[in-house]
C-alpha positions in Angstrom: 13.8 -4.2 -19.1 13.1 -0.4 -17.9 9.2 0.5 -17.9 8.4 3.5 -20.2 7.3 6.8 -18.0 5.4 9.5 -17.8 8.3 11.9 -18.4 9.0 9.8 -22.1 6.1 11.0 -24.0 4.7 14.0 -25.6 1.5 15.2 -23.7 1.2 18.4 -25.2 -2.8 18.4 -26.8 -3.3 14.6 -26.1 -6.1 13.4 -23.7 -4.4 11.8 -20.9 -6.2 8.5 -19.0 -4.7 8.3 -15.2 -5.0 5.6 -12.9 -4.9 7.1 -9.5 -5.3 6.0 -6.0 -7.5 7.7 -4.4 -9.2 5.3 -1.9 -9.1 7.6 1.0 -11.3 7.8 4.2 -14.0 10.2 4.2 -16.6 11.1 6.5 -19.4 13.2 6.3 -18.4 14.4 2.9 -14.9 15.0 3.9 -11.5 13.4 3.1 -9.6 12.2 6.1 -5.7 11.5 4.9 -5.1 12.9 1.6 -1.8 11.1 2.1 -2.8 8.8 -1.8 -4.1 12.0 -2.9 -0.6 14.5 -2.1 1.2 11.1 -3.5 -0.5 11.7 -6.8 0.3 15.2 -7.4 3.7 14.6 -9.2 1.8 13.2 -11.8 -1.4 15.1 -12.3 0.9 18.5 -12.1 3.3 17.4 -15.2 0.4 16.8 -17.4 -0.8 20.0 -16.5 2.0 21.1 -16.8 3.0 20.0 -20.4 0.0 20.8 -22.1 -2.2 17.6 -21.3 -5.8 16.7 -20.4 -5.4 14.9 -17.1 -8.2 12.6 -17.1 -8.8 10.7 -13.3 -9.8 7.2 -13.0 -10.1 5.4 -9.4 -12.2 3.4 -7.5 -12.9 4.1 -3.7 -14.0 1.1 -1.3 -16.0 -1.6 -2.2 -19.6 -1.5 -4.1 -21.9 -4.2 -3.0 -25.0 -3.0 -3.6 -26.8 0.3 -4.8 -27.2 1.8 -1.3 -23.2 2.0 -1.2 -22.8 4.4 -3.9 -23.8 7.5 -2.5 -21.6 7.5 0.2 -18.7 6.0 -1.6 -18.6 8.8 -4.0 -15.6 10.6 -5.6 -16.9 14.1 -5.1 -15.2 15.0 -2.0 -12.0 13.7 -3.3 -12.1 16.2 -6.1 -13.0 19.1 -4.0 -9.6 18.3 -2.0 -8.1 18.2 -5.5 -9.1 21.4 -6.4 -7.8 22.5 -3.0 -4.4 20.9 -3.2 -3.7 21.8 -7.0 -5.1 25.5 -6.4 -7.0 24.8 -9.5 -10.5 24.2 -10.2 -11.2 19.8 -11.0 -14.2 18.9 -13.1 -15.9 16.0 -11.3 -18.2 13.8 -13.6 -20.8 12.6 -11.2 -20.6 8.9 -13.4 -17.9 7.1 -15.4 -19.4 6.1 -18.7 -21.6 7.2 -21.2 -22.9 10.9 -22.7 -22.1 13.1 -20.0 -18.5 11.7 -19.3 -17.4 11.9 -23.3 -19.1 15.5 -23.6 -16.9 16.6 -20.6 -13.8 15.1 -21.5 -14.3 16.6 -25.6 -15.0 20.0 -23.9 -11.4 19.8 -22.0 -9.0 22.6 -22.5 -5.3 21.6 -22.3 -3.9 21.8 -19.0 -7.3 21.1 -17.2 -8.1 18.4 -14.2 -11.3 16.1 -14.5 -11.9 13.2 -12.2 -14.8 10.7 -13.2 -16.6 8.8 -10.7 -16.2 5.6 -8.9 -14.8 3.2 -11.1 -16.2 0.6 -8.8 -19.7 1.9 -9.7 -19.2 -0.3 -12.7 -19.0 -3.2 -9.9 -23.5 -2.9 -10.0 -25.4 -1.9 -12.5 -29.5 -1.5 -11.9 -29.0 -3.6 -8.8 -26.8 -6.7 -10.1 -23.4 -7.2 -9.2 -21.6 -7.4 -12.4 -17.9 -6.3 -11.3 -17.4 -5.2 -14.4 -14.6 -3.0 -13.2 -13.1 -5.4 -10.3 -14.1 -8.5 -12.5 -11.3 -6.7 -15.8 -14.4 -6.5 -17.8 -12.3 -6.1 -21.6 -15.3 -3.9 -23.1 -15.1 -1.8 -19.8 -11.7 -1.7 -20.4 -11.6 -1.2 -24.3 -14.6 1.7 -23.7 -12.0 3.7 -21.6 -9.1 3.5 -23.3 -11.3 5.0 -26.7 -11.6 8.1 -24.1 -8.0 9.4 -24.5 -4.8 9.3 -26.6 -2.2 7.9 -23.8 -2.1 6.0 -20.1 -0.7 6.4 -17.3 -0.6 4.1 -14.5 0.2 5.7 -11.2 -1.8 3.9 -8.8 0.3 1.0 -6.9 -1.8 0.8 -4.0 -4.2 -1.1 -6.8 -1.2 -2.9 -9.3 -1.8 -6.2 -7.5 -5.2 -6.4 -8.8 -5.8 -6.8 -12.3 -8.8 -4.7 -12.6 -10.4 -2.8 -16.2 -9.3 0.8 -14.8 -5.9 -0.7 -15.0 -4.9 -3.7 -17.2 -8.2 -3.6 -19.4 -7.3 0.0 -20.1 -3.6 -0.8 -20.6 -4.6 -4.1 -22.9 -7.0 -1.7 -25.1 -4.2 1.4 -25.7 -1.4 -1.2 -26.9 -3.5 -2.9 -29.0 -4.5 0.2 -30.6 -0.8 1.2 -30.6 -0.9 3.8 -28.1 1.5 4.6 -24.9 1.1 3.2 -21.9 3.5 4.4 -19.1 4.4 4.5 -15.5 3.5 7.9 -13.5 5.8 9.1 -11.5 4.6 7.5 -7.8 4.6 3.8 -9.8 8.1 4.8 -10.8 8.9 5.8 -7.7 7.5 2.6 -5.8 9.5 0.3 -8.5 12.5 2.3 -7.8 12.8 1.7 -3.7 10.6 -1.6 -3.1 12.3 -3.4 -6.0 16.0 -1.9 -5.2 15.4 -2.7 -1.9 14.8 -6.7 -2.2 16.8 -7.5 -5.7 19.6 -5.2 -5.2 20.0 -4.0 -1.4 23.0 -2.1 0.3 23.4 -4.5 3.2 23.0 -4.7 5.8 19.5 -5.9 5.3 17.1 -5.7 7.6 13.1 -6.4 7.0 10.4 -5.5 10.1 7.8 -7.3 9.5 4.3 -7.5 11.7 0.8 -7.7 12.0 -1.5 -9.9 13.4 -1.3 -13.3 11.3 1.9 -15.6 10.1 -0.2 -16.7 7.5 -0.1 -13.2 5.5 3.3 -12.6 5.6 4.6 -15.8 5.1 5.5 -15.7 1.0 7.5 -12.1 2.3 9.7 -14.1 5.0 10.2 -17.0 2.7 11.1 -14.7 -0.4 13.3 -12.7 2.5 15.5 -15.4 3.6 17.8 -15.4 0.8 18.0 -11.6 0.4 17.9 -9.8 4.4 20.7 -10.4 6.8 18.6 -10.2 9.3 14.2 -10.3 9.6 12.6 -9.1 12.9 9.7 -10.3 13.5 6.7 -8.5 15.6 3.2 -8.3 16.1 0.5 -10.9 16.8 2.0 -13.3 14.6 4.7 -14.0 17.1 3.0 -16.4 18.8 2.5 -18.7 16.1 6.5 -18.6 16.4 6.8 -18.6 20.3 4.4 -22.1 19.6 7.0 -23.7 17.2 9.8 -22.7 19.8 7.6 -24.5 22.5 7.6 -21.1 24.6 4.0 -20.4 26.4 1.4 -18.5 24.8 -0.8 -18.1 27.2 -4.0 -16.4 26.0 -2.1 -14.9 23.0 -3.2 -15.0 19.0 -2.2 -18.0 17.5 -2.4 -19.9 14.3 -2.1 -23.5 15.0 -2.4 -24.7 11.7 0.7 -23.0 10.7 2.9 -23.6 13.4 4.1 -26.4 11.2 5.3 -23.7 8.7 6.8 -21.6 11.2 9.2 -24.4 12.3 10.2 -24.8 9.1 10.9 -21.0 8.8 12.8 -20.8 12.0 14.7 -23.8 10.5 15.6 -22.5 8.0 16.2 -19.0 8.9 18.2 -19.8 11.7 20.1 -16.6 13.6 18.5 -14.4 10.6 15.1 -14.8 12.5 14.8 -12.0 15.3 12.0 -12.7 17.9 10.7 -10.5 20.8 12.3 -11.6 24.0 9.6 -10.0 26.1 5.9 -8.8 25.7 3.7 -6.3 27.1 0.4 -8.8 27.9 -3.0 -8.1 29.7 -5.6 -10.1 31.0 -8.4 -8.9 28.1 -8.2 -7.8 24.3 -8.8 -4.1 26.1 -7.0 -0.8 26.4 -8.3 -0.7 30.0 -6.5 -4.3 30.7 -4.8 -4.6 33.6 -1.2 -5.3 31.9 2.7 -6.6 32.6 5.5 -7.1 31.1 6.7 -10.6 30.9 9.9 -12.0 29.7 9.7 -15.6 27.2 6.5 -17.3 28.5 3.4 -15.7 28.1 1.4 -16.8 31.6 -2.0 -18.6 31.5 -5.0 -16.3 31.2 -2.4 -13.3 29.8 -2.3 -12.5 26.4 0.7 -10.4 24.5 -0.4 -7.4 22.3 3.1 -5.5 22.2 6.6 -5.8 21.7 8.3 -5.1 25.9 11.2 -2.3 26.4 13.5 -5.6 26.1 12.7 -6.6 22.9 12.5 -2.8 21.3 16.3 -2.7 22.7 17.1 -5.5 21.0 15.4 -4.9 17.8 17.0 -1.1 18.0 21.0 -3.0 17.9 19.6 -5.3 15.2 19.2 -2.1 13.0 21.8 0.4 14.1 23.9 -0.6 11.1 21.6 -1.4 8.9 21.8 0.2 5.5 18.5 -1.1 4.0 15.2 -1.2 5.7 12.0 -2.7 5.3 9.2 -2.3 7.5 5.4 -3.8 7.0 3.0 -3.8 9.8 2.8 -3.1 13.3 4.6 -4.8 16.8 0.9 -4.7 18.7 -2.2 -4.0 19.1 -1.6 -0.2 17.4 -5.2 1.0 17.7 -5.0 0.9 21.6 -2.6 3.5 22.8 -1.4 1.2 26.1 0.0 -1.3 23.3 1.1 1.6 20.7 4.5 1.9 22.0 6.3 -0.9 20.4 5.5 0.6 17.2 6.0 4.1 17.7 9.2 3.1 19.1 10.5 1.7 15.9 8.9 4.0 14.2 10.8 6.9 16.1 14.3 4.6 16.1 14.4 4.5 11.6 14.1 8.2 11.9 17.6 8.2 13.7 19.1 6.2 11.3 21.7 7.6 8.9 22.7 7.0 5.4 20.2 4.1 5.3 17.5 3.5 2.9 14.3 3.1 4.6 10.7 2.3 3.3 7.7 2.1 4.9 4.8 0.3 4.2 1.4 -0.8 5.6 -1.4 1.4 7.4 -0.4 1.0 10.6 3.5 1.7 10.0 2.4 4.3 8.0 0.4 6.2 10.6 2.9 5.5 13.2 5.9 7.4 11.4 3.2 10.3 10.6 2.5 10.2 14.3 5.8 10.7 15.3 6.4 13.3 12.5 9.6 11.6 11.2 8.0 10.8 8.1 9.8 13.4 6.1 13.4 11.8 7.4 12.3 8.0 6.1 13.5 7.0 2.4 10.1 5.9 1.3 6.3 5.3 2.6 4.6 2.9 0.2 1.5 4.1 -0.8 0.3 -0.1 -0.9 -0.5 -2.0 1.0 -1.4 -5.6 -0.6 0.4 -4.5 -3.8 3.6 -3.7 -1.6 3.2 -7.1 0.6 3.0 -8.4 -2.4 5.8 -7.6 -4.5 7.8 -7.9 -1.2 7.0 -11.6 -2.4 8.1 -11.2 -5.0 5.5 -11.4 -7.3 4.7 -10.0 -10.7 1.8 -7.2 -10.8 -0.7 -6.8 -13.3 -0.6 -3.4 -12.7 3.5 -2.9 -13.2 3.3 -5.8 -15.5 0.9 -3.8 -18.1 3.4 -0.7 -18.4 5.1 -0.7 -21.7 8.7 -1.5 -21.5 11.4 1.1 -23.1 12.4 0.2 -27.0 
């Protein structure tokens, strides 16, 4: 069943809630990447576009008290808004009550406003409530009353079912109004769903990080769909363990070696390990370091992939026609265990007439390092939400869209 989109309704005159992603880094009142906020535009730009009221919901960070809410505020993120559209964006400095209606009823058609923090709703006078995180219904019900359609075009949040989201979602059908997909949700659907129900093979998934544990629902979901999965990062120790190689000082997670043996059982030749690993006697980018082939010594640790393995994992993709890639082959932050990544990184943007998507910070920042983002398929905008339907698991926030009659 195809989800209903932002392009299928009528906007002209109506009030139009948005769920956006806007959970950028800011510092000292700036914005940092406006990568979430460029993604957005699409969106924001057809409502304006067709006559609409484009009314901004998003939450940035975490609220834990009432000392984070003045630095966790949307303000800059509007003022980079303003920039990017070349219009002016009415920032409400709160998200409920007197002020926020009177704005929104003073709208002209075609305008921008972006209310605050939805995760101010999280305290109230000093009390965590999470009534935003927690899918408070009234929260959610008191929203949707605010405008005449919603759309949903924040994936980086649709794994969470949260009242800027699926309350507002719940409220509008019930009430019999449209809830659709904006144009980046579409968009994220399109390539991460195509891309594990219905790949052009070969298949090949990347994935990294630091922990076997987080990624293992992807592999297991994986090992029916890729041809082949290369595996990278931290967590390839836990795998090195299972094989009985040496770890040496390395990151390991004993209690699921277990479950890696059964993964490398069952996987077989689809499971592609480093053969060699850049390792260094401290967790420091001043480390004295070596590459070592198989066995990690006593007193080293591994924290990147080694020219060896980047060879091989280059011939494991060279005919691959689908790509996934989620999370980095080292230690990314330090720049003497950086090139494992970048080198992948800088390999998919040689690759012709394959689809390739992107996901995870430190993948993400690698491919905008190299500047080869513009010749990659696809950079998910989620993180969590894209791990997660890499699983292969139902989002709230995808699962709330109306479907088409």
């Amino acid at each position: 069943m195809s989800k209903l989109i932002i392009d299928d309704l009528d906007l002209k005159d109506k009030k139009v809630l948005m769920r956006v992603d806007f959970n950028v880094p800011i510092k000292d009142g700036v914005v940092g990447d406006d990568n979430r906020i460029v993604a957005a535009l699409p969106s924001i730009e057809y409502v304006i576009d067709h006559g609409g009221k484009a009314i901004l919901f998003s939450h940035l960070g975490r609220i834990k008290s009432e000392d984070d809410k003045p630095g966790l505020s949307l303000r800059p993120v509007a003022e980079k808004l303003s920039k990017l559209l070349g219009k002016p964006v009415t920032f409400v400095p709160v998200n409920e009550g007197p002020q926020l209606e009177e704005a929104i009823d003073n709208m002209q058609d075609g305008q921008v406003l972006l209310a605050e923090n939805t995760r101010y709703q999280d305290v109230i006078n000093g009390e965590q409530v999470k009534r935003e995180s927690g899918n408070d219904p009234k929260l959610g019900e008191y929203w949707a009353s605010l405008g005449d359609v919603f759309v949903n075009d924040a994936f980086g949040t649709a794994h969470r079912s949260h009242a800027s989201n699926v309350g507002i979602a719940t409220a509008m059908e019930k009430e019999g109004k449209p809830v659709a997909a904006g144009f980046l949700l579409e968009k994220e659907i399109q390539f991460l769903g195509n891309a594990v129900d219905n790949p052009k093979h070969p298949f090949v998934a990347i994935l990294g990080g630091a922990k076997v544990s987080d990624k293992i629902g992807v592999i297991d979901h994986l090992l029916d769909k890729a041809d082949k999965i290369i595996i990278g990062g931290g967590m390839t120790y836990t795998f090195y363990a299972a094989k009985g190689i040496g770890i040496g000082n390395s990151l390991v997670e004993k209690d699921k070696i277990d479950v890696a043996k059964e993964i490398l059982k069952k996987g077989g030749d689809k499971i592609v390990l480093p053969v060699d690993s850049v390792c260094a006697d401290q967790f420091s980018n001043d480390a004295k370091t070596q590459v070592v082939d198989g066995s990690i010594p006593d007193g080293m640790m591994a924290l990147d992939i080694g020219p060896k393995s980047i060879q091989l994992f280059e011939d494991v993709l060279k005919d691959a026609k689908t790509v996934v890639w989620n999370g980095p082959m080292g230690v990314f932050e330090m720049p003497k265990f950086a090139e494992g990544t970048l080198a992948i990184g800088r390999y998919l943007g040689t690759l012709k007439d394959a689809t390739t998507i992107v996901g995870g910070g430190d993948s993400t920042a690698a491919v905008k390092e190299l500047g080869v983002a513009d010749k990659l398929t696809h950079i998910s905008t989620g993180g969590g939400a894209s791990l997660e339907y890499l699983e292969g698991k139902t989002l709230p926030g995808i699962a709330c869209v109306s479907n088409k009659d």
